[in-house]
VOGU-3710 file (C-alpha; in Angstrom, 3 decimals, decimal comma):
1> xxxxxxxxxx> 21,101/20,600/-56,283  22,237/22,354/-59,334  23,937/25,733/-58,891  23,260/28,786/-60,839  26,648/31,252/-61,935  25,119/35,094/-61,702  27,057/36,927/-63,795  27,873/40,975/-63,161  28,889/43,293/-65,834  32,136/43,244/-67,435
11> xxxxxxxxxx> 32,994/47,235/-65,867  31,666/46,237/-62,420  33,918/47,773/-60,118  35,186/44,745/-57,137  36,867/46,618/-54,197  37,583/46,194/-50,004  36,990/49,021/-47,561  38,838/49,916/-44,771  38,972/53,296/-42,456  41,612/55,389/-41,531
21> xxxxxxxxxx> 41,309/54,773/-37,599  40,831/51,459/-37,800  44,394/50,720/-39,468  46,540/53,167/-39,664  48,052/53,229/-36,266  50,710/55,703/-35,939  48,304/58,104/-33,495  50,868/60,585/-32,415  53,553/60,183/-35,469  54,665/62,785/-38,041
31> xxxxxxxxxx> 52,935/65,694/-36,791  49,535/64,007/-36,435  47,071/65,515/-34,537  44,727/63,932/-31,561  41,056/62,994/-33,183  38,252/62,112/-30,809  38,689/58,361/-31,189  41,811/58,646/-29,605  40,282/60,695/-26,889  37,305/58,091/-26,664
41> xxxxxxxxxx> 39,693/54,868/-27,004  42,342/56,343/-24,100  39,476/57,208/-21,353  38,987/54,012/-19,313  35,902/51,659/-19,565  35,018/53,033/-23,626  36,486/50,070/-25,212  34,959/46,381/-25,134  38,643/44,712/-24,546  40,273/48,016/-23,153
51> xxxxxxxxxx> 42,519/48,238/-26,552  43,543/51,384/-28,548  44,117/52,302/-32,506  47,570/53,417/-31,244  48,857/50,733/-33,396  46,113/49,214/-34,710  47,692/47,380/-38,173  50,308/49,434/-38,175  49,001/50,441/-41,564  50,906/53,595/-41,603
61> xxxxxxxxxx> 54,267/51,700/-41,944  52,892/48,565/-43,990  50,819/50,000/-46,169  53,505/49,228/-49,291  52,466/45,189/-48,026  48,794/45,805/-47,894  48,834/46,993/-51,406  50,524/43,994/-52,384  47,988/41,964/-50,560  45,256/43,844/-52,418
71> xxxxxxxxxx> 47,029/43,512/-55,936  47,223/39,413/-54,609  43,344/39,594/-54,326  42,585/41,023/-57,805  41,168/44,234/-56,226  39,919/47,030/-58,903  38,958/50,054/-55,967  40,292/50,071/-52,800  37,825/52,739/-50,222  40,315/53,653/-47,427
81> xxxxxxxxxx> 39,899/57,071/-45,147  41,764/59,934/-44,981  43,137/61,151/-40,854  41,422/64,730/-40,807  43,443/65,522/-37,705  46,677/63,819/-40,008  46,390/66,783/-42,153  45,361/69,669/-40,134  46,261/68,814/-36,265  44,030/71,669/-35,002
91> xxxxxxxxxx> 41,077/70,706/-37,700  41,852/73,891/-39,374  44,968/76,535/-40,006  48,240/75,016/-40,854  48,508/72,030/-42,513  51,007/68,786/-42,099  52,762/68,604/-44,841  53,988/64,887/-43,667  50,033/63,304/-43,687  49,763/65,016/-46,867
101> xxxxxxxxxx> 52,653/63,480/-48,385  51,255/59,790/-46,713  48,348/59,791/-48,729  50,227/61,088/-51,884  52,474/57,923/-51,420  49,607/55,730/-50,993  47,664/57,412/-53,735  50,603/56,775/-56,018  51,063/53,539/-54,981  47,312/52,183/-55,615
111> xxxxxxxxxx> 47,266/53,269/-59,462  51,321/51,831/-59,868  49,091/48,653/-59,030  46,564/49,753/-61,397  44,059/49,963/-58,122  41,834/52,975/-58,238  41,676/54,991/-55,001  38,108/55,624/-53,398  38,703/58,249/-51,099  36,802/58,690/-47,856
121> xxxxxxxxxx> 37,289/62,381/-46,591  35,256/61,626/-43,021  35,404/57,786/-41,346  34,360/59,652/-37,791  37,640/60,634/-36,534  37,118/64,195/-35,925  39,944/66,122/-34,761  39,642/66,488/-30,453  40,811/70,864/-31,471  37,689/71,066/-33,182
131> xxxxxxxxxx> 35,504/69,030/-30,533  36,566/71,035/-27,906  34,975/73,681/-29,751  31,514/71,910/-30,097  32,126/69,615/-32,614  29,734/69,161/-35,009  27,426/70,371/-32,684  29,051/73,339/-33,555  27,856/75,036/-36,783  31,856/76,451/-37,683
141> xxxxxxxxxx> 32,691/72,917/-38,071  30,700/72,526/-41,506  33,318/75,378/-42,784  36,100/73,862/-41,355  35,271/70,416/-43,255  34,567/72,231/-46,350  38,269/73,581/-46,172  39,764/70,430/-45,398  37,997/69,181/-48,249  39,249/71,757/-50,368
151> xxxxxxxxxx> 43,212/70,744/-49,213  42,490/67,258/-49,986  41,326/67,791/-53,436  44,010/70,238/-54,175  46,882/68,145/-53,319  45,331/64,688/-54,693  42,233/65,687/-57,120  44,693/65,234/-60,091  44,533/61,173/-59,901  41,469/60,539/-57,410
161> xxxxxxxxxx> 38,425/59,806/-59,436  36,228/58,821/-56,634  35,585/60,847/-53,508  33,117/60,153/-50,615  32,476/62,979/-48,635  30,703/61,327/-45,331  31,078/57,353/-44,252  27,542/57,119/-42,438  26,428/60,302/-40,883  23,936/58,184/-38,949
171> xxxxxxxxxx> 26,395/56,520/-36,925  28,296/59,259/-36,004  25,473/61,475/-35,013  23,032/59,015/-33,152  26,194/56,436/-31,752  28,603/59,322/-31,320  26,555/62,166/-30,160  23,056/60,480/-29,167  23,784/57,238/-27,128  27,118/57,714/-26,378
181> xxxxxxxxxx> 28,580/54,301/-27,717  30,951/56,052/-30,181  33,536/58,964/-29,762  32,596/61,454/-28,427  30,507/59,750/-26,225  27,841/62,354/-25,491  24,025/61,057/-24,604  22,235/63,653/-26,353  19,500/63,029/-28,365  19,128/66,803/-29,733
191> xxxxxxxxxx> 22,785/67,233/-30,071  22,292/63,789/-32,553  19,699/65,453/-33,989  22,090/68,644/-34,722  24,851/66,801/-35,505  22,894/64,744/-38,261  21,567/67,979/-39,854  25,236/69,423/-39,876  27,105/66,848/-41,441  24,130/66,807/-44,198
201> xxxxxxxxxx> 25,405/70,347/-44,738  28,688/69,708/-44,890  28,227/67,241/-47,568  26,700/69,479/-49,560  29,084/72,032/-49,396  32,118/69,833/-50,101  30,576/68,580/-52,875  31,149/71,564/-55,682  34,282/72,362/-54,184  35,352/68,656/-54,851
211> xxxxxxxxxx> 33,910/68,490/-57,895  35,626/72,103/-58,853  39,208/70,774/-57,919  39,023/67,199/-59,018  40,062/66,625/-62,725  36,200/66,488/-65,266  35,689/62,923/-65,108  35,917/62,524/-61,056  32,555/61,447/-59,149  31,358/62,686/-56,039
221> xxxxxxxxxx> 28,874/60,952/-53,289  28,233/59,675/-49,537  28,385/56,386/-47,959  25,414/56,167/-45,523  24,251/53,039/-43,306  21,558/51,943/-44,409  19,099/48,447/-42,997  16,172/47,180/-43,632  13,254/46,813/-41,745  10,483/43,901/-41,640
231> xxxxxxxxxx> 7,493/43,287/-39,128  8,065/40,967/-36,573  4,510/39,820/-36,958  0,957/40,692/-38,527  0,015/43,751/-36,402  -0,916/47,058/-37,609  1,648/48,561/-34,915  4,433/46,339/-35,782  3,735/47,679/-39,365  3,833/51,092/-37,645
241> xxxxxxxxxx> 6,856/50,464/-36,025  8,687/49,364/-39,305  7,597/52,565/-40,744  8,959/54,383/-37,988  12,111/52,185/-38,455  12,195/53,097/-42,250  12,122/57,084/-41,006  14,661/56,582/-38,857  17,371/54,542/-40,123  16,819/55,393/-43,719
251> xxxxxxxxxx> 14,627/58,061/-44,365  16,178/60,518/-42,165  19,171/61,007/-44,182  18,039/59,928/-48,014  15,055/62,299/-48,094  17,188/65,625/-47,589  19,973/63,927/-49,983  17,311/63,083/-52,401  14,301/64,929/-52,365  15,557/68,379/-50,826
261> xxxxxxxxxx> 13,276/68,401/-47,139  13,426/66,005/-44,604  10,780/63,601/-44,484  7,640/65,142/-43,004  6,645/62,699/-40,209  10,158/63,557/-39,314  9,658/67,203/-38,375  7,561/67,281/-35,329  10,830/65,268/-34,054  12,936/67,820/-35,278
271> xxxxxxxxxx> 10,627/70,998/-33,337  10,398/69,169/-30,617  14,563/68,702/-30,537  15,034/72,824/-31,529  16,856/72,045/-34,620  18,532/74,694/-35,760  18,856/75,353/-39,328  18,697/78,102/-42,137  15,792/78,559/-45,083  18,515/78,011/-47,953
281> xxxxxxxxxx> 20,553/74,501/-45,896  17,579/72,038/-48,060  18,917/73,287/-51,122  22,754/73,185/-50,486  21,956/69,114/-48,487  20,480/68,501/-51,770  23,280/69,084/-54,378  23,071/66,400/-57,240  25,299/63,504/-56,411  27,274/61,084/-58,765
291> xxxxxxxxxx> 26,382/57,845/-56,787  24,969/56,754/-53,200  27,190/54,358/-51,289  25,011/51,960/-49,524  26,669/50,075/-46,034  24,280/47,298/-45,829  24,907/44,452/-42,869  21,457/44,620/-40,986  17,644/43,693/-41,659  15,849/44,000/-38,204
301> xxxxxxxxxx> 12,218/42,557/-36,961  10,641/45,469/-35,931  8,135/45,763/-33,627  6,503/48,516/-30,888  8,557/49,023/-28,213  10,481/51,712/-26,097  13,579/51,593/-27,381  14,903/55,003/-29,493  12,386/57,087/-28,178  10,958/59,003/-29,675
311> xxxxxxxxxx> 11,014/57,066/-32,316  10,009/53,913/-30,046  10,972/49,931/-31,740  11,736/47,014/-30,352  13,969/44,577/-32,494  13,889/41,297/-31,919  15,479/37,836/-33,166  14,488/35,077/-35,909  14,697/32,131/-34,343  15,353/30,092/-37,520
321> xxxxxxxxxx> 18,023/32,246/-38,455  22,086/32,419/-38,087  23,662/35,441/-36,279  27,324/36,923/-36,630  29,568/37,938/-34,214  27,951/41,292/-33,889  24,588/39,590/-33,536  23,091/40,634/-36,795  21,336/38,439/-38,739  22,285/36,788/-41,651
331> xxxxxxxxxx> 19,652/37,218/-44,095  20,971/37,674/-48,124  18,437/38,724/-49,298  17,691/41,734/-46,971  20,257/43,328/-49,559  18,395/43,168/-52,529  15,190/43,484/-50,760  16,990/47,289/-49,195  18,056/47,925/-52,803  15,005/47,580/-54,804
341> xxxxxxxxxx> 13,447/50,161/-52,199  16,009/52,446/-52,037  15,558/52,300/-56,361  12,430/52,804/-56,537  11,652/55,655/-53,891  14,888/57,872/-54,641  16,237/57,161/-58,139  20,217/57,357/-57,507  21,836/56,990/-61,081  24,373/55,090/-59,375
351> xxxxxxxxxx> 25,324/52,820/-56,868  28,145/51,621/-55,238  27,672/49,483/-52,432  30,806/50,864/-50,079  30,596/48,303/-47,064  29,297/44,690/-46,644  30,647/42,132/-44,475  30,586/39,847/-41,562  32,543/39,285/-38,268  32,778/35,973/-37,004
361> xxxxxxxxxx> 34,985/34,174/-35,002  38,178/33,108/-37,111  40,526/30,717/-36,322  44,620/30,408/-37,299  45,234/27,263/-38,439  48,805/26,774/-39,505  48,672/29,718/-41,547  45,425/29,271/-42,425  42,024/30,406/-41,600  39,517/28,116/-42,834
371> xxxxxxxxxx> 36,230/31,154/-42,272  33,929/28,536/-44,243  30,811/30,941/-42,374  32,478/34,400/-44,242  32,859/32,140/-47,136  29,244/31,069/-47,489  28,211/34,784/-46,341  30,263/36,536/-48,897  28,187/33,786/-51,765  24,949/34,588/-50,197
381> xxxxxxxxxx> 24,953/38,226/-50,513  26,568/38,742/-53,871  24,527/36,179/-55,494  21,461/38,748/-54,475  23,521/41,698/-55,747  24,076/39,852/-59,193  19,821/39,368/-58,777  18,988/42,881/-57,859  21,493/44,150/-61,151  19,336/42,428/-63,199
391> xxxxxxxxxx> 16,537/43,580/-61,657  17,745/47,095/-62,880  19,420/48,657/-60,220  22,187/50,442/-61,256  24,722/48,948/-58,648  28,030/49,147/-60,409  30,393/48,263/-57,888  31,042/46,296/-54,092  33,542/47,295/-51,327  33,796/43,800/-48,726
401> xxxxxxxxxx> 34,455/45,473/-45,319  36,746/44,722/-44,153  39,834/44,550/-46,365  41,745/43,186/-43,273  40,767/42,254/-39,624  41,170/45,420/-37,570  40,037/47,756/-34,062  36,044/47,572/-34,565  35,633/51,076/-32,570  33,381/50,374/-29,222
411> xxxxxxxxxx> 34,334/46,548/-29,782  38,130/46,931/-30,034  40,228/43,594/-30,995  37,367/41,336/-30,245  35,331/40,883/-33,674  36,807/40,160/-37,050  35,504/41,249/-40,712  38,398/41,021/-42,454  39,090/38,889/-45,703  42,940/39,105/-44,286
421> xxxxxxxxxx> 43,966/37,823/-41,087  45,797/40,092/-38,675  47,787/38,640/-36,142  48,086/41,494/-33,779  51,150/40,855/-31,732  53,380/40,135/-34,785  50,986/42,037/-37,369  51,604/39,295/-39,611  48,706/38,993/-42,561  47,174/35,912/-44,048
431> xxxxxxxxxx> 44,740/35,863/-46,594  41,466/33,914/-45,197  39,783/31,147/-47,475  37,291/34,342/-48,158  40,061/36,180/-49,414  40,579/33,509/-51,533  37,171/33,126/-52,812  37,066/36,640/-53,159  40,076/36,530/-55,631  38,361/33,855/-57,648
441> xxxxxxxx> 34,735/35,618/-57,971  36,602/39,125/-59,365  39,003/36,816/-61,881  35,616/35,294/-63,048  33,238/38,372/-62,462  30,062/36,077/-61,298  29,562/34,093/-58,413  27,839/30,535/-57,614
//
């Protein structure tokens, strides 16, 4: 069979992601404050293997090495997260001086290598001092983001061009306040509910002080998780359910970003939850962004069921298809598909899609790791980015998550994303064969 090259355009931006958490280590070093992951990861019974991020990938002290690896790969953007707690150890009031300088370093470090920084302000690590006052339950955390926002941008708004406020609100409102799976571990469907509507509003409010302390040309936006959804079969309530899906995976968060309200099915959910919120929050959710970040890894068959009430699915499996590590399916092009939607019903100018990967089960081979599944992933899903470009979505860059292999929150040590091997015990790093096809699609700029 014949293979087609899909070419992307000559100023498409080809990056990894990583998140501050998941690498850095270092959890009680230089000053640094406690955040709720390493609340959640200490208590007993939270984490799949039983591991920490207390070291992690010892990022914090090898981060001069993971550059190099980067600059090895051809990387043009590199997303990474900045420690909230790192900087202000109580989540607000005096600030560390020796985070701050950390990020300066790495800042620094990432343009020496001609690398341009994507900064991340929130990955979910928010610090335990502000948790234990309600957390972003809490209405006075919104402020205290904005201001930590505001000492970010200050210190490093001179050379960062890129800033994300948010790395999927979703997750850590619904995981982390609604089902308990993430930090904080709370089982609250109204606090979820809350928390979502919060973290909208701290978005918006970050983003004109960002914007007002970042040098003219920087660009501000969010990063949320977004999937797709299809009907598991012909039914009118499997097409039902989808919708339902669509609201709540998608919807929920775009509409307010996008179109100022949330979406109006959506509302007798939020009455019936007592959200509380102000007559002027739409507007302020709603302030004009530079780009959406999309973190695409799932499309689900969606049919009635119980699960997420209210919202009530039921997901089930292809049976003709192949699964990763974390059991999603892989389906190419679910991306495109998710895009084209996304295009059509909100109109971002820009696009960057911030996370796409795949964990599966990698194997050291005398210093090599032959990930021939990641491989044929990592073709799959870009060829249907190059597709959907031409289609005229205005996608102009892709972060791979993960950069390296690294502590997948709930799931600890046991799944792997990266392009670079971690060996944990030595923290050794090899490039996997998807590292190395990686390298070759950005020195060619298309893909077979």
């Amino acid at each position: 069979m014949a293979t087609k090259q899909v070419k992307f355009p000559d100023d498409f931006v080809w990056g990894a992601a990583t998140a501050s958490y998941q690498i850095e280590g270092a959890w009680d070093v230089d000053g640094k404050g406690l955040s709720i992951w390493d609340t959640f990861a200490h208590a007993p019974g939270k984490i799949k293997d039983g591991s920490t991020g207390d070291i992690a990938c010892n990022h914090y002290f090898k981060w001069r090495e993971d550059v190099s690896l980067m600059k090895k790969i051809g990387l043009h953007g590199y997303r990474f997260s900045i420690a909230w707690a790192r900087i202000l150890p109580d989540g607000l009031g005096k600030v560390n001086q020796d985070g701050l300088d950390f990020y300066d370093r790495l800042v620094d470090w990432l343009l020496d290598h001609d690398i341009d920084p994507y900064v991340t302000l929130y990955h979910w690590d928010l610090p335990q001092a502000l948790q234990d006052k309600g957390g972003w339950v809490n209405r006075d955390t919104v402020q205290a983001f904005v201001d930590y926002a505001g000492i970010i941008a200050d210190r490093l708004g001179d050379r960062v061009r890129h800033w994300i406020t948010l790395n999927e609100p979703w997750v850590a409102a619904v995981l982390g306040y609604g089902l308990g799976e993430h930090a904080p571990g709370h089982k609250n469907l109204g606090e979820a509910i809350q928390v979502g509507h919060n973290l909208l509003l701290a978005h918006g409010l970050a983003v004109p002080v960002l914007r007002e302390r970042s040098e003219p040309e920087a660009e501000v936006g969010i990063s949320l998780s977004l999937s797709l959804g299809t009907p598991a079969d012909d039914s009118s309530a499997a097409r039902e359910a989808t919708n339902r899906h669509d609201l709540f995976m998608n919807r929920w968060f775009l509409h307010p970003l996008f179109k100022g309200s949330y979406p109006e099915e959506m509302e007798p959910i939020l009455g019936m939850m007592q959200l509380k919120r102000e007559p002027e929050d739409a507007a302020v959710i709603a302030a004009p962004i530079d780009f959406l970040g999309v973190n695409y890894y799932i499309r689900h068959l969606v049919k009635d069921g119980d699960e997420f009430p209210p919202v009530n699915l039921q997901f089930v499996k292809n049976p003709e298809a192949k699964y990763t590590d974390m059991d999603w399916e892989v389906y190419p092009q679910g991306i495109r598909e998710l895009l084209l939607e996304v295009s059509k019903e909100y109109k971002p100018t820009k696009i960057y899609i911030t996370e796409n990967g795949a964990a599966f089960a990698d194997t050291l081979e005398e210093d090599r790791v032959h990930d021939t599944e990641r491989v044929e992933y990592l073709r799959g899903y870009l060829a249907e980015v190059g597709k959907v470009i031409e289609q005229g979505v205005p996608v102009k860059g892709y972060f791979y998550w993960s950069l390296m292999d690294n502590f997948e929150w709930a799931w600890g040590y046991t799944k792997r994303f990266g392009l670079v091997y971690v060996d944990y015990d030595t923290q050794k790093r090899i490039v996997k064969d998807s590292g190395l096809l990686y390298k070759e699609i950005i020195a060619l700029n298309s893909v077979e």
